[in-house]
N, C-alpha and C positions, 0 to 999 in steps of 0.2 A: 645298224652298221651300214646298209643300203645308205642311209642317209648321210651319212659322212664321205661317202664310198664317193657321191655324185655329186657333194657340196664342197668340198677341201681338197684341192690338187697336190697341194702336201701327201695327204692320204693315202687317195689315190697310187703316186707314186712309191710309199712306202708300200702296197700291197702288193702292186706289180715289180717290184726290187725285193720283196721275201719271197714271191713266189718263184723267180728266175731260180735261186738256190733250193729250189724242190726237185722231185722226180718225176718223172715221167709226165703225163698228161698237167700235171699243174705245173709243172717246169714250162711244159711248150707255151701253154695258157697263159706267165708270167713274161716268155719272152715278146708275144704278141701285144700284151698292154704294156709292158717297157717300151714296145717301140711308140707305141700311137702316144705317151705320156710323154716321150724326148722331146715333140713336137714342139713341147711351149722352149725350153731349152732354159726353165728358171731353175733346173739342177742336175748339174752337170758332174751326176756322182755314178760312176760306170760300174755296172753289174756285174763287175770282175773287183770291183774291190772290197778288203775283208773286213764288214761290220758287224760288229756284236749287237746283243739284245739291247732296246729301249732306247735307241738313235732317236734324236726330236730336234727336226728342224725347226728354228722359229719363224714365223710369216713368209712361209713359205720359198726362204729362199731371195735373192742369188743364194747358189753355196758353189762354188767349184771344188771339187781334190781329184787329186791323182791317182790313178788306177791303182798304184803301189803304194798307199799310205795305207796303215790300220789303225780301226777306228775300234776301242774297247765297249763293254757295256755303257746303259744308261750316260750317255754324251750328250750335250746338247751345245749344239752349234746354230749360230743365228746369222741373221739376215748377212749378207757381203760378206761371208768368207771366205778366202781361200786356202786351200791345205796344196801346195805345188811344188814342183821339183823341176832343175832342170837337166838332171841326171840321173832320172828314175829309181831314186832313194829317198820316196817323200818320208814326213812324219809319220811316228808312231805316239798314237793317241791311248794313254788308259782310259782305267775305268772311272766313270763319277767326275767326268771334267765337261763343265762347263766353257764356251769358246763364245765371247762377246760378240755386236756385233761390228762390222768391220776390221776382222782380224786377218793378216794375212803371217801363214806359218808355212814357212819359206826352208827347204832341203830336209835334210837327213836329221831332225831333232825328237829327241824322246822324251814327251809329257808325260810326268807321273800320274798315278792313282790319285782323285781327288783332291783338283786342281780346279782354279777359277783365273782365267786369261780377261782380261778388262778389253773392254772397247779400245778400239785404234790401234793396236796392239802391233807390230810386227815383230815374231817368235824367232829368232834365230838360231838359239842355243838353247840347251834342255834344259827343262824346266823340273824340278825335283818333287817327290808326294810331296801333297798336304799342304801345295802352298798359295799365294796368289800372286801373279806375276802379270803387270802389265807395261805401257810405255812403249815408246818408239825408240829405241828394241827395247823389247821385255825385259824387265828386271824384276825378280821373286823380291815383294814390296814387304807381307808378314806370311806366317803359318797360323793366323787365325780363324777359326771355321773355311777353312775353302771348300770346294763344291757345295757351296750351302744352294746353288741356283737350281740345281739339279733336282727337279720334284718331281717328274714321274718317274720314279725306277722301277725296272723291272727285273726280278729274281727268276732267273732261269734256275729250277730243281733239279735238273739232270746234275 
């Protein structure tokens, strides 16, 4: 783990963004490497916003979102994203969705449960479970397998 820890800045910053939402001593631990990892500024995902388990950036990013978006389980969001608002009512993201790369998903819109958004994509309006939706603006294209992109999921047992 050491070795991933020092070789993928991805990593890295996932470990110092889990540990910000712990307690005590690995809270303060977490805010300390949060800060030294803002440095490069290739993700610009603020320690105040609410991600569920199994989040995976792909190569590291760009990714931007907004401090008020939520992001569900096993997500996976790749390179040039943006998730933004200009009235602090970004998206809410479920679970099992895959987000291509170069997407930007723009205000207040609600991504279903197991969803796959296509490259280039610009998200304006909600997009429903189970389906695939991409295009400049999105349009839900079929509901055949979607999130199939999604291949490390993580099962929280609580």
């Amino acid at each position: 783990m050491l070795y991933y820890y020092l070789r993928d800045y991805t990593f890295r910053w996932q470990v110092s963004f889990r540990m910000c939402h712990g307690k005590g001593a690995i809270k303060f631990c977490g805010l300390i490497l949060y800060a030294l990892n803002r440095s490069r500024k290739r993700l610009c995902l603020p320690k105040s916003t609410n991600v569920g388990y199994g989040l995976y950036i792909g190569h590291g990013g760009p990714v931007v979102v907004n401090p008020t978006a939520v992001i569900g389980n096993n997500c996976t969001i790749m390179q040039f994203t943006t998730v933004g608002s200009n009235y602090n009512h970004a998206a809410i993201i479920g679970d099992n969705v895959y987000i291509g790369p170069n997407v930007c998903i723009v205000e207040d819109v609600h991504i279903g449960n197991n969803v796959t958004i296509g490259a280039g994509s610009v998200v304006t309006k909600d997009i429903p479970d189970n389906a695939t939706a991409a295009g400049n603006y999105a349009k839900v294209l079929n509901y055949n397998n979607p999130g199939r992109f999604v291949i490390r999921k993580w099962y929280n047992d609580n």
